[in-house]
VOBA-1610 file (N, C-alpha, C; in pm, whole numbers, padded with zeros to 5 digits, always signed):
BEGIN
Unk+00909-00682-02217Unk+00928-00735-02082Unk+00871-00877-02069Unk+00750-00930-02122Unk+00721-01047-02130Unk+00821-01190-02169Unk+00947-01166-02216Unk+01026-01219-02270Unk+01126-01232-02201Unk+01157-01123-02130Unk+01287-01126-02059Unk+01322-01272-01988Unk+01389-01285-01979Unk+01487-01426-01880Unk+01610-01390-01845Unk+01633-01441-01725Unk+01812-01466-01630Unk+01905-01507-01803Unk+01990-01475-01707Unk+02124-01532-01783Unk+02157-01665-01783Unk+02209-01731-01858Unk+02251-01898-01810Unk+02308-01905-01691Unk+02248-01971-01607Unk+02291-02052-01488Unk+02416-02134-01480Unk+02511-02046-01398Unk+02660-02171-01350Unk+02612-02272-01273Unk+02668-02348-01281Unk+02677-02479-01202Unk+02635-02420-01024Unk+02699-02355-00987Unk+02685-02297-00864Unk+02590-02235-00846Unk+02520-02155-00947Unk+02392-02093-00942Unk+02257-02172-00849Unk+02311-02326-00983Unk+02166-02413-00975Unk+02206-02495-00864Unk+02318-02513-00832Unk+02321-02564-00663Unk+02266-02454-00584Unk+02291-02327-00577Unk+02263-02240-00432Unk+02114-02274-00448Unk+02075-02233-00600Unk+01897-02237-00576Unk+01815-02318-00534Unk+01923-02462-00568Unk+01818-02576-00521Unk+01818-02605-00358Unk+01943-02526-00322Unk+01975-02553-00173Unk+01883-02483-00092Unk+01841-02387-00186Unk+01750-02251-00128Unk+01589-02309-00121Unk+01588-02390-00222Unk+01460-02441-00242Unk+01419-02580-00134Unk+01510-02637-00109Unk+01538-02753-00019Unk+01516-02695+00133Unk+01598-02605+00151Unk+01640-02572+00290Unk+01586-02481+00363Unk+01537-02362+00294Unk+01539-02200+00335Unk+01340-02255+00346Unk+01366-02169+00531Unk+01253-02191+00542Unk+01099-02091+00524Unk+01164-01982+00439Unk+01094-01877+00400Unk+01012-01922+00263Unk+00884-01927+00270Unk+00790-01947+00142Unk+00864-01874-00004Unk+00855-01714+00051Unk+00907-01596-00070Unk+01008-01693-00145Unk+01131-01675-00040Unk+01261-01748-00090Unk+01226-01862-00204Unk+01183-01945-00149Unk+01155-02053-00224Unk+01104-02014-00365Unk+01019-01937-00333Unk+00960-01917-00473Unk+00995-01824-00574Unk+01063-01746-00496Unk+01145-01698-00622Unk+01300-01765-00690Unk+01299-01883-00588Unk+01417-01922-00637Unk+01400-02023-00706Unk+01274-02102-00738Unk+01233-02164-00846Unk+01180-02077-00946Unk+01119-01933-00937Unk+01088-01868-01051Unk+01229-01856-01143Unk+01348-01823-01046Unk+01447-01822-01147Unk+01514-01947-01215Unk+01502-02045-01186Unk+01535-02155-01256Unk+01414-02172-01355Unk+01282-02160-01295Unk+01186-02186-01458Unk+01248-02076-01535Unk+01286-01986-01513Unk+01310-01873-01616Unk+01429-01910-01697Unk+01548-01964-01629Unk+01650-02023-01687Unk+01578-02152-01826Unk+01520-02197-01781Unk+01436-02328-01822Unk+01391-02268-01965Unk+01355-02119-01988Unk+01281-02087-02096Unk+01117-02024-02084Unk+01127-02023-01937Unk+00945-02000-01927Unk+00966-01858-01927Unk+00824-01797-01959Unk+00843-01634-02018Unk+00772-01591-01838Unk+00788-01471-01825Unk+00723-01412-01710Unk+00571-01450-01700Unk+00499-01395-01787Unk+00369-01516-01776Unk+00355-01633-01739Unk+00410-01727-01821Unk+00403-01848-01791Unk+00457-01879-01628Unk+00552-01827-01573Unk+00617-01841-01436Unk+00455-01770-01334Unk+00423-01622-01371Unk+00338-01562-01295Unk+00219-01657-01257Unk+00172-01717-01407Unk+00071-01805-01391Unk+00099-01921-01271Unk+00176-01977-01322Unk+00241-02113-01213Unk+00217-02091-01119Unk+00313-01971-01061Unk+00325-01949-00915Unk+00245-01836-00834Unk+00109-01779-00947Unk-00001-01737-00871Unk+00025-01616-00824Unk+00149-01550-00895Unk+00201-01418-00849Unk+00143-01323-00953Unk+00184-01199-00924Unk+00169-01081-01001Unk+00253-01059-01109Unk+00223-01053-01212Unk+00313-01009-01340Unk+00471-00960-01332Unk+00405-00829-01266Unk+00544-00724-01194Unk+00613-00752-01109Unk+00518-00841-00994Unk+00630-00900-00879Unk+00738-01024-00956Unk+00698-01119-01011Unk+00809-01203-01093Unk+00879-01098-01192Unk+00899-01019-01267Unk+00957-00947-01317Unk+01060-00859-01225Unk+01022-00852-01120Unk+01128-00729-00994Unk+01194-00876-01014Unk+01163-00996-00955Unk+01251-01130-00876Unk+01360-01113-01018Unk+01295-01147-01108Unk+01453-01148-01207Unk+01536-00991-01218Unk+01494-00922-01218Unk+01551-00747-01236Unk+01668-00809-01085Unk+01587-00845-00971Unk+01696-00852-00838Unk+01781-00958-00870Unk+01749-01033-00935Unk+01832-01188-00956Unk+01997-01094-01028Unk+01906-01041-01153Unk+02060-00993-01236Unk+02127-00857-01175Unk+02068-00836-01094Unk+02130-00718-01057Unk+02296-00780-00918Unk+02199-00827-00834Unk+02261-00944-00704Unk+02258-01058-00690Unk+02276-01130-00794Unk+02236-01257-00785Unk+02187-01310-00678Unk+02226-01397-00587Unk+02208-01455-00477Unk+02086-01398-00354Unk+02248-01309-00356Unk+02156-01163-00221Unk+02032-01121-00264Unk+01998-01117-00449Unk+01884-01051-00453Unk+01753-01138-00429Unk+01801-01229-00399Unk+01603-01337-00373Unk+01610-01345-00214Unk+01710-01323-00122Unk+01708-01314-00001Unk+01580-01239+00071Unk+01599-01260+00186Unk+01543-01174+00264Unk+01625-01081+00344Unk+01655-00962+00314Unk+01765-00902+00340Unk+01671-00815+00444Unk+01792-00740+00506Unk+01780-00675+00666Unk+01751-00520+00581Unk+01797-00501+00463Unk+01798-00351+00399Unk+01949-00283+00436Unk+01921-00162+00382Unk+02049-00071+00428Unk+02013+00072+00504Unk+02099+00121+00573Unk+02093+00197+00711Unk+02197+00197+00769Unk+02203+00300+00876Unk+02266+00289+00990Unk+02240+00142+01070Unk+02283+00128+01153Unk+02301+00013+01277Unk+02152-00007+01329Unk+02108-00102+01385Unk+01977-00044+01481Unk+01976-00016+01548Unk+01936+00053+01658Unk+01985+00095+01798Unk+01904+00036+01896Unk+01782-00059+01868Unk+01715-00163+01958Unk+01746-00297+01910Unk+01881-00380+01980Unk+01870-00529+01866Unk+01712-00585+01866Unk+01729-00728+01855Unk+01575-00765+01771Unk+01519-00802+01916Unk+01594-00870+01975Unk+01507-00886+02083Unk+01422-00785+02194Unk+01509-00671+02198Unk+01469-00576+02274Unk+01307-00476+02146Unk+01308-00489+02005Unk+01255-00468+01957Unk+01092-00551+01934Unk+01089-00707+01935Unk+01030-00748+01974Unk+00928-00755+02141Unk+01012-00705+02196Unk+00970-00622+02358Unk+00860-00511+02344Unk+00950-00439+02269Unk+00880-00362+02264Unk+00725-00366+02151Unk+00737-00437+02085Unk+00622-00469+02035Unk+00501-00509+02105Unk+00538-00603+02192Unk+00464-00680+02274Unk+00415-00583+02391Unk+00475-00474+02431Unk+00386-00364+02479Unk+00256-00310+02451Unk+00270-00349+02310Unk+00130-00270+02261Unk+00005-00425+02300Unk+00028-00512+02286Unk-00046-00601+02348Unk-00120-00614+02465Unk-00045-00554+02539Unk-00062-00554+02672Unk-00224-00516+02702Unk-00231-00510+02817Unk-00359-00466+02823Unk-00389-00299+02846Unk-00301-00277+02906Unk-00254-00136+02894Unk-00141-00085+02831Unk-00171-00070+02739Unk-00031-00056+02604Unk-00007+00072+02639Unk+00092+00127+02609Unk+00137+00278+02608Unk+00071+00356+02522Unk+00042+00497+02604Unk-00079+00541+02439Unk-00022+00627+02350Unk+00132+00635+02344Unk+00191+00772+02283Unk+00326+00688+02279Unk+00399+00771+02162Unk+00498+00717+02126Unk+00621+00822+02272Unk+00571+00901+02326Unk+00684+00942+02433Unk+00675+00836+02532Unk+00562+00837+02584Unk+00591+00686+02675Unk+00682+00591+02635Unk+00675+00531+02500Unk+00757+00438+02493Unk+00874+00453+02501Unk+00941+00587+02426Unk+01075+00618+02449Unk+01098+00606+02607Unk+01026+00665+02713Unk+01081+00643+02845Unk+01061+00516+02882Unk+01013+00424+02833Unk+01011+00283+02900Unk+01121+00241+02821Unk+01168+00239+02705Unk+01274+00213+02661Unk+01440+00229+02746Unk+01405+00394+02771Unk+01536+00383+02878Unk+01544+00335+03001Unk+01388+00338+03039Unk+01410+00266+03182Unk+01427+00101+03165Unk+01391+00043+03046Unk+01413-00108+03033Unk+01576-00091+02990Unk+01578-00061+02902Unk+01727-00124+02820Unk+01815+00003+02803Unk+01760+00099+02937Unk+01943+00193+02902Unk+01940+00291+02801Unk+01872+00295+02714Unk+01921+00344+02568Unk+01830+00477+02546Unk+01828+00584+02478Unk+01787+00707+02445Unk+01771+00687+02273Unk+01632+00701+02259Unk+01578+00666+02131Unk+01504+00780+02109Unk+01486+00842+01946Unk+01408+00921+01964Unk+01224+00874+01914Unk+01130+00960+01918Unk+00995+00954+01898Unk+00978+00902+01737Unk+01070+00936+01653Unk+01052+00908+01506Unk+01124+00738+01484Unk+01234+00700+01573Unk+01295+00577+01562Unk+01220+00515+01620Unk+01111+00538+01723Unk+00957+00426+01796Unk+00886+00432+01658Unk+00875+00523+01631Unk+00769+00530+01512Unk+00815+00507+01387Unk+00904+00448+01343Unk+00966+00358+01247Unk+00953+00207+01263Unk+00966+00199+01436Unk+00936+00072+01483Unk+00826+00002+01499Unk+00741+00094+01561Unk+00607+00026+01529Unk+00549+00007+01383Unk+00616+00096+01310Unk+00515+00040+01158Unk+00607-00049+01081Unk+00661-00061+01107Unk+00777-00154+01046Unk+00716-00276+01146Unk+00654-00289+01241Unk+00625-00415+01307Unk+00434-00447+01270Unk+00392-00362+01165Unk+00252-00328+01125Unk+00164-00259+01237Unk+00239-00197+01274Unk+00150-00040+01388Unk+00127+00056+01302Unk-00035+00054+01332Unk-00070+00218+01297Unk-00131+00340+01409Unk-00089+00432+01390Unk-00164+00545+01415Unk-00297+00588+01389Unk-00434+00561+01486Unk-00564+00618+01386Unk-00640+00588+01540Unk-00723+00630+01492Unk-00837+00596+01617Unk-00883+00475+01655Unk-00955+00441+01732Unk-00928+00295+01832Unk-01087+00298+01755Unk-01105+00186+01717Unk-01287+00161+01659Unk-01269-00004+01624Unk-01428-00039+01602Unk-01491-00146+01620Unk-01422-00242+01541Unk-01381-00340+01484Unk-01347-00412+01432Unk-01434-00453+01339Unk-01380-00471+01209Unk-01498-00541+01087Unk-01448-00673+01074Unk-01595-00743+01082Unk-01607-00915+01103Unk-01481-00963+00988Unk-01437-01054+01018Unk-01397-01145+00921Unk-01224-01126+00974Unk-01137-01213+00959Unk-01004-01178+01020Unk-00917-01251+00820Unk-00830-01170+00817Unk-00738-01191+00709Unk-00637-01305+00744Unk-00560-01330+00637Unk-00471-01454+00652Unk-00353-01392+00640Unk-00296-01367+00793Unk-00163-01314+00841Unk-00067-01314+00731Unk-00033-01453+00670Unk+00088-01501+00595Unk+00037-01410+00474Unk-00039-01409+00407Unk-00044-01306+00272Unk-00070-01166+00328Unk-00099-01136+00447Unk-00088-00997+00438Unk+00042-00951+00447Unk+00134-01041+00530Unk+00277-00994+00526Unk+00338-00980+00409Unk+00276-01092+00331Unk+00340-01162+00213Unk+00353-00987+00093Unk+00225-00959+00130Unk+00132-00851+00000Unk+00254-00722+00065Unk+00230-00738+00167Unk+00284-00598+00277Unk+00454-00584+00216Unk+00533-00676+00180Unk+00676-00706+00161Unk+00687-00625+00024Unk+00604-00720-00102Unk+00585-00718-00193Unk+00575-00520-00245Unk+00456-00481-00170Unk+00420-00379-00198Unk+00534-00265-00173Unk+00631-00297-00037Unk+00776-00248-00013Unk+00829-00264-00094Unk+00850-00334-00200Unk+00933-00337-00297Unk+00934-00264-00398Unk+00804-00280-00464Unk+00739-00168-00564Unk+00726-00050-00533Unk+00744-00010-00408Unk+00731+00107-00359Unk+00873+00188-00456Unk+00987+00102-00417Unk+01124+00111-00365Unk+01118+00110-00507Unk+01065+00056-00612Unk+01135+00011-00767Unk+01057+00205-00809Unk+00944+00220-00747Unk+00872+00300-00807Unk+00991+00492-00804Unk+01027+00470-00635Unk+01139+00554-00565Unk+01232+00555-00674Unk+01307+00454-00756Unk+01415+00501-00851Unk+01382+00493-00981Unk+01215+00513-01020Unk+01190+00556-01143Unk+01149+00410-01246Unk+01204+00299-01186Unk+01173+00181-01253Unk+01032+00156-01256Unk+00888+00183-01185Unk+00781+00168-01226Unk+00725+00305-01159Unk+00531+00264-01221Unk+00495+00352-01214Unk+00359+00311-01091Unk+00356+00365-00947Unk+00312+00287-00853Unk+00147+00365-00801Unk+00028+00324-00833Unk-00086+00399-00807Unk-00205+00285-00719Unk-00245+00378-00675Unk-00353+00328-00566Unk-00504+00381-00604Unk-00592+00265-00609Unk-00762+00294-00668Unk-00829+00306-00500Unk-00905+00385-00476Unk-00975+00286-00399Unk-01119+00379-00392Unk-01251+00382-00350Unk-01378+00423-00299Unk-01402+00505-00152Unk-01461+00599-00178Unk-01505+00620-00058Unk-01594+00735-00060Unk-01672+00743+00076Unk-01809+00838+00059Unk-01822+00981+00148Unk-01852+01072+00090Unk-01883+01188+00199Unk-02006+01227+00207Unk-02052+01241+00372Unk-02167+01253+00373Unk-02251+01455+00485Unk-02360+01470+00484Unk-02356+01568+00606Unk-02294+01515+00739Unk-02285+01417+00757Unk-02260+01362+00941Unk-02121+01399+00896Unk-02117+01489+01020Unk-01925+01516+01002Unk-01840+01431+01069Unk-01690+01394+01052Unk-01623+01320+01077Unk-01564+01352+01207Unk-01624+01405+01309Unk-01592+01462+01423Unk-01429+01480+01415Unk-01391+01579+01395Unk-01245+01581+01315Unk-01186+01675+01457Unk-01068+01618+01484Unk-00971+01702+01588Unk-00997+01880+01570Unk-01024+01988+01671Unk-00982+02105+01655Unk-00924+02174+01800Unk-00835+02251+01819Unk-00824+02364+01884Unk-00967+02410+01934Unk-00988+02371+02096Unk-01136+02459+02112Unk-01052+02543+02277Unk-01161+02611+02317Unk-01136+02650+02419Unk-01155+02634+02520Unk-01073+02633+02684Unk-01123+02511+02775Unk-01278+02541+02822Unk-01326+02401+02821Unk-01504+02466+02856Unk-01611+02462+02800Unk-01508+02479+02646Unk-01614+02474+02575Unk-01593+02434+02459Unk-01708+02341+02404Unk-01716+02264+02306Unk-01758+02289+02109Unk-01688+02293+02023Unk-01718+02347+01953Unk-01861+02238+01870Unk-01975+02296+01807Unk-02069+02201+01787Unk-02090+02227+01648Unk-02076+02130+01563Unk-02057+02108+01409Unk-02197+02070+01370Unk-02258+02089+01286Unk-02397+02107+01215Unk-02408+01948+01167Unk-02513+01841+01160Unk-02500+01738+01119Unk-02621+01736+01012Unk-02617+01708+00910Unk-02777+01684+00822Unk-02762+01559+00775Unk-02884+01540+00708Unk-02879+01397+00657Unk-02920+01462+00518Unk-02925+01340+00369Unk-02898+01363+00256Unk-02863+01280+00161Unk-02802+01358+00051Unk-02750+01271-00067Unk-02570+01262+00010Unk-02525+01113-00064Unk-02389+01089-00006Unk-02299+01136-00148Unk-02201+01175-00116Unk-02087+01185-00235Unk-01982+01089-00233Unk-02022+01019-00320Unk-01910+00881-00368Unk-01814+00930-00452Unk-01684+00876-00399Unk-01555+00897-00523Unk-01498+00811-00569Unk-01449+00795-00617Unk-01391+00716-00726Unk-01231+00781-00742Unk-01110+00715-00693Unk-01006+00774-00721Unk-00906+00720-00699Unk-00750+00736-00766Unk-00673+00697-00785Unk-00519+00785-00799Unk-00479+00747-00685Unk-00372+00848-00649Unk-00206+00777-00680Unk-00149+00877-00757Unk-00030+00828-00770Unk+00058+00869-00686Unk+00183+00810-00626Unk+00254+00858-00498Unk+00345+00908-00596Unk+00466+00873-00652Unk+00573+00896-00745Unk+00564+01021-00757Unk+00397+01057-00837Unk+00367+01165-00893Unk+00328+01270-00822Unk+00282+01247-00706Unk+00186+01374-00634Unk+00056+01397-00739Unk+00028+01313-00792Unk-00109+01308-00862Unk-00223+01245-00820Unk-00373+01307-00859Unk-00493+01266-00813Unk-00585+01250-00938Unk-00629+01149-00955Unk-00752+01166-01026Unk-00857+01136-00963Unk-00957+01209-01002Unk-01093+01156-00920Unk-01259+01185-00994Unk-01352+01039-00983Unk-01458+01036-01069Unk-01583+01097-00951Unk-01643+01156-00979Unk-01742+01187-00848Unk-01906+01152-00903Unk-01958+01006-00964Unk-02047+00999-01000Unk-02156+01053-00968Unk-02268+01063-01011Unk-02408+01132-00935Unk-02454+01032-00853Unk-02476+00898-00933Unk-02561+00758-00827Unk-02466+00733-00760Unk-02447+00593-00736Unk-02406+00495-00692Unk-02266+00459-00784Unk-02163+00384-00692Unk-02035+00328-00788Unk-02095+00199-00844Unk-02068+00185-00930Unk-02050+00044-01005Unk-01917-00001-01072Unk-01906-00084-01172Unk-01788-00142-01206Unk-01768-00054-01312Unk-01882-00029-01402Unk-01877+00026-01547Unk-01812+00143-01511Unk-01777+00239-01401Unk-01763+00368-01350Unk-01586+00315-01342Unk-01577+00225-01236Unk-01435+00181-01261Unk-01347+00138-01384Unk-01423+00098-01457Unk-01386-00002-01558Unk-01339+00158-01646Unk-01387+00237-01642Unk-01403+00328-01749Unk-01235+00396-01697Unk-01231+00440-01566Unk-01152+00487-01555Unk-00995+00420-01574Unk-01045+00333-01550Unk-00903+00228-01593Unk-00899+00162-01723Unk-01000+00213-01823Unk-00941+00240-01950Unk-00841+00394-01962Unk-00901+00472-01909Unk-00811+00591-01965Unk-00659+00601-01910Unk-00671+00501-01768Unk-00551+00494-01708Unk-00432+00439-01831Unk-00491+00279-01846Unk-00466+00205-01953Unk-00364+00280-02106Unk-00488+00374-02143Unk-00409+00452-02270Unk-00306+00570-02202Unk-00351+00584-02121Unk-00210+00729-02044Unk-00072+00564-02018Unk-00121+00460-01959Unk+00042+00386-01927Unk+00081+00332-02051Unk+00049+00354-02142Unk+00055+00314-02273Unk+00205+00419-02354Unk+00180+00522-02280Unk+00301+00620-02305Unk+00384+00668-02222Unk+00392+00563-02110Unk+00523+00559-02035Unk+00620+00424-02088Unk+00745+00446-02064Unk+00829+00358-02120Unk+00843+00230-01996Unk+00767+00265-01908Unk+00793+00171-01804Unk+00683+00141-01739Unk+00642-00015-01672Unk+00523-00029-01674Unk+00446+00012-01526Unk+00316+00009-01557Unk+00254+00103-01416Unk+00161-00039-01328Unk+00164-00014-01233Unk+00122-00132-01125Unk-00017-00011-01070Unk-00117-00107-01041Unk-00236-00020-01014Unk-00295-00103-00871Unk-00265-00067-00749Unk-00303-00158-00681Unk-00469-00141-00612Unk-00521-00223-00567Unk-00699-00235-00550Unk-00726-00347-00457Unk-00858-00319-00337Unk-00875-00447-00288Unk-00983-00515-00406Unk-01002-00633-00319Unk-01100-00722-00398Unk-01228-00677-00347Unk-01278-00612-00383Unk-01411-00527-00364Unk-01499-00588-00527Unk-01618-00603-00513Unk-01700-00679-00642Unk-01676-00595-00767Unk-01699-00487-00729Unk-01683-00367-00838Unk-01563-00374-00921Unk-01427-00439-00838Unk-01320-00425-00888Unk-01301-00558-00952Unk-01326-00640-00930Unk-01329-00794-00989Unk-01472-00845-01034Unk-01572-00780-01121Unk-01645-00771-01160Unk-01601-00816-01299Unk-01661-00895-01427Unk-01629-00993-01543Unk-01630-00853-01641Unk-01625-00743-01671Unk-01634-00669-01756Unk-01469-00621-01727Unk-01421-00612-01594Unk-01265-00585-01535Unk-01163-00702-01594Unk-01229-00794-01538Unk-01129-00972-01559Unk-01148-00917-01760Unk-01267-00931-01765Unk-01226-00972-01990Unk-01165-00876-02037Unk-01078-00761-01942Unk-00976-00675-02033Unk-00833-00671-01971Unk-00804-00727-01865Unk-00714-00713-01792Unk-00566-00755-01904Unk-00592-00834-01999Unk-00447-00915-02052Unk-00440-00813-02178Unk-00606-00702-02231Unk-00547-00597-02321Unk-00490-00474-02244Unk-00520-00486-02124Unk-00449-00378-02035Unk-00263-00407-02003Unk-00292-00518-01993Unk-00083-00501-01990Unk-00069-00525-02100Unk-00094-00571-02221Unk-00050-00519-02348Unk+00046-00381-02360Unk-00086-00262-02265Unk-00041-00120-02318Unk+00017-00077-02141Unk+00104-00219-02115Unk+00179-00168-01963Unk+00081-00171-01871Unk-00014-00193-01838Unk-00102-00150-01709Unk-00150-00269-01652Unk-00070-00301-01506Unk-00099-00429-01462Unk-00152-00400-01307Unk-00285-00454-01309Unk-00368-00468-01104Unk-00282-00560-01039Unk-00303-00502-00932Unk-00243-00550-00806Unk-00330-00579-00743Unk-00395-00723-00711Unk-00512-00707-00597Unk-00438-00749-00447Unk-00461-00713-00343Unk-00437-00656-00207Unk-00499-00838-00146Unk-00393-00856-00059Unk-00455-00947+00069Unk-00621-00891+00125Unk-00658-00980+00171Unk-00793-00937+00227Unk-00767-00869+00362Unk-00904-00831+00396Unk-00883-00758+00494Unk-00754-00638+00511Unk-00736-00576+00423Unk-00614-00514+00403Unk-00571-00377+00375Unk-00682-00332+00416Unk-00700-00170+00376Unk-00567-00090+00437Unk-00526-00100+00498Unk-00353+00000+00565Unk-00322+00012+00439Unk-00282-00125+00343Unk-00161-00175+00265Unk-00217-00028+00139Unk-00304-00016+00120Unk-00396+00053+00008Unk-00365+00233+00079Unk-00247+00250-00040Unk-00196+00440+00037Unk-00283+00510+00049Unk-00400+00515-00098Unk-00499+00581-00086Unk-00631+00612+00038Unk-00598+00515+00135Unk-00693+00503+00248Unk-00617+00627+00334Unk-00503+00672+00317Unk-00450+00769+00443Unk-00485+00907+00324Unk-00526+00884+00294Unk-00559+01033+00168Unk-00721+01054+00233Unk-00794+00975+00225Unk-00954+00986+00278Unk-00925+01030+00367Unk-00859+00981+00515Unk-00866+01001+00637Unk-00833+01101+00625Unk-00722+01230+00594Unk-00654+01312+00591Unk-00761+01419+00520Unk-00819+01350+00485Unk-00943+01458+00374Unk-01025+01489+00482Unk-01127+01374+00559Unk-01230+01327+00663Unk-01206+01438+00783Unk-01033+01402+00820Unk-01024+01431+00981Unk-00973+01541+00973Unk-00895+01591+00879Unk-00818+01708+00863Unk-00830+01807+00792Unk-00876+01814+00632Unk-00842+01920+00550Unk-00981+01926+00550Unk-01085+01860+00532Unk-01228+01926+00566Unk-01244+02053+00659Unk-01311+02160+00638Unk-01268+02318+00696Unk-01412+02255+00809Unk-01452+02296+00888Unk-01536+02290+00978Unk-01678+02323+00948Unk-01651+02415+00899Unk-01772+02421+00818Unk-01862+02381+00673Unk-01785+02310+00667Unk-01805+02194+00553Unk-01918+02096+00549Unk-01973+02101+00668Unk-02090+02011+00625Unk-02243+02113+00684Unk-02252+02229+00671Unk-02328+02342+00647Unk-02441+02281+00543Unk-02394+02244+00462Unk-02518+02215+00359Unk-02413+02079+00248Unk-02517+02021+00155Unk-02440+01912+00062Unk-02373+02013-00029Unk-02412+02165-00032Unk-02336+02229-00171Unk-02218+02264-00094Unk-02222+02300-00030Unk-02108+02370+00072Unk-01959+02248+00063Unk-02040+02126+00092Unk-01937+02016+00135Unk-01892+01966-00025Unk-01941+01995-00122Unk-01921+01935-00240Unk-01818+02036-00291Unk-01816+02139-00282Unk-01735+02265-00291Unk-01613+02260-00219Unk-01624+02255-00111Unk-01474+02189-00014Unk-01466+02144-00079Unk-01480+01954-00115Unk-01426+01840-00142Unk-01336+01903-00285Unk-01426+01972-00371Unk-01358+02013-00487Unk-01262+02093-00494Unk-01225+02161-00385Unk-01104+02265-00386Unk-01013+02170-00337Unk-01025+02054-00253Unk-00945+01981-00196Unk-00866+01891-00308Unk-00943+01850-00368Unk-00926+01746-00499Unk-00810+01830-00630Unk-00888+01973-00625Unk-00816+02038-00688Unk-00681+02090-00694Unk-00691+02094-00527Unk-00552+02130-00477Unk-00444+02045-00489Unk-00495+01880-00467Unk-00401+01785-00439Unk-00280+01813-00505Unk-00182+01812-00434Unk-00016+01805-00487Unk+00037+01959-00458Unk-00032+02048-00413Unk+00000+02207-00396Unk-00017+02267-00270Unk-00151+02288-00295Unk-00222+02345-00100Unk-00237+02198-00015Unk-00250+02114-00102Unk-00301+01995+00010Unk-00165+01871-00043Unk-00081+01810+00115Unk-00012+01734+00035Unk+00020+01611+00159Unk+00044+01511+00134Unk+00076+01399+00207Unk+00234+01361+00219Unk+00281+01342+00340Unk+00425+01266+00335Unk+00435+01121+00393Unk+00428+01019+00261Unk+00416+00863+00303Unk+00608+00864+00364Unk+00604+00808+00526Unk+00677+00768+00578Unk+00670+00636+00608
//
């Protein structure tokens, strides 16, 4: 794959691209439409990735789309589907609801403001296509962590990661998510069924925390997970993404591992193996900042935290370590996720 290149360029080719490069006021565009002329040029996927500061795999999809659609494939295309049933403007409307100061707090509200604005009968799953397709999530309303991300690469990462999703959907790669996180006695005050009146009251202790370490493949319905005794470090990561490393080593197709920039993960023992890691196929993805949605593995914690944790789970640290392990164990059987 390091080798691969476009086909020779017609005359018409290297006009559309340069027109694309001249004119089209989309960053992406641009840049993949000079990746494909360096590629015409002789530059190997490296050499282009390097240049243009991209990901290995993402310049490798740009030519896979180049020869597949020429033209259409470096676009920014609308996708395929049915029709929409909110054009853009009335969709943008509705976005701008959630702004408000009193935003709607449920996706049925919106459907009825929908018909009372624009006429139309939408259902609860076509709002909720809409809002996350416009970067809406679903989760609890909480404090904000300092520091604000740079809009243009989160969209940028957010597109990107749609793609690989989509290459991963027809078998062309292999698409996994790393990420950290801790369980402790303080319970995650998690939704239940109580009775009116009365309040159900969950046991809180304090203690040792349980750190994980894990890496979930979507494709697969697979989990791996490290549950150190201390503290995470890099050497804990590093380890596991050697073994990742020799397992993508015996797929015929290469595996994308995506991660934020957390120290642990870009730590100099990670960086001095990364170029023997795609050797044997296995290439990181590091994430826009501030960017935790984009990272699948974050709706796996929550789902662990708010949901599949039994109630009585934080009784004692053995008790909760025991859950966590039937949970872990289960993944892909008793316990399962549907990324929509």
């Amino acid at each position: 794959m390091e080798y691969k290149t476009v086909s020779p360029l017609t005359d018409s080719d290297q006009e559309e691209l340069y027109r694309l490069i001249r004119e089209d006021s989309s960053p992406r565009v641009r840049m993949r439409a000079e990746a494909i002329l360096l590629s015409a040029r002789g530059y190997s996927i490296r050499e282009i990735s390097d240049l243009k500061g991209k990901n290995f795999i993402t310049v490798s999809r740009w030519l896979d789309q180049w020869a597949e659609r020429g033209i259409d494939g470096i676009l920014e295309g609308e996708g395929r589907g049915r029709p929409k049933q909110l054009t853009e403007e009335e969709q943008t409307i509705v976005l701008q609801w959630l702004d408000e100061p009193t935003p709607p707090g449920h996706s049925g509200e919106i459907v009825r403001r929908i018909k009372e604005r624009f006429g139309k009968i939408v259902s609860r799953d076509t709002v909720r296509r809409l809002l996350k397709a416009g970067g809406k999530v679903w989760k609890r309303v909480r404090c904000s962590l300092a520091g604000k991300r740079d809009e243009g690469s989160f969209r940028e990462c957010e597109q990107e990661l749609a793609e690989h999703l989509q290459a991963a959907g027809a078998g062309e790669m292999r698409l996994l998510y790393l990420d950290e996180s801790g369980f402790s006695g303080a319970p995650y005050i998690p939704y239940a069924w109580q009775s009116r009146g009365e309040t159900i009251k969950l046991p809180s202790h304090t203690g040792k925390r349980i750190n994980v370490l894990g890496m979930l493949s979507v494709s697969e319905a697979t989990l791996d997970v490290c549950i150190p005794e201390g503290k995470m470090t890099s050497k804990i990561v590093f380890e596991m993404l050697e073994k990742q490393a020799e397992r993508a080593g015996s797929y015929p197709i290469p595996s994308l591992l995506v991660l934020d920039n957390a120290s642990i993960h870009t730590a100099k023992i990670i960086e001095d193996r990364r170029q023997e890691w795609e050797k044997k196929n296995l290439f990181l993805y590091f994430l826009s900042t501030y960017s935790p949605e984009l990272n699948l593995i974050e709706m796996l914690w929550r789902k662990i935290k708010y949901e599949w944790l039994p109630l009585h789970a934080h009784e004692s640290f053995k008790t909760l370590r025991s859950c966590l392990d039937e949970i872990f164990h289960g993944f892909g059987t008793n316990y399962n996720i549907v990324y929509a």
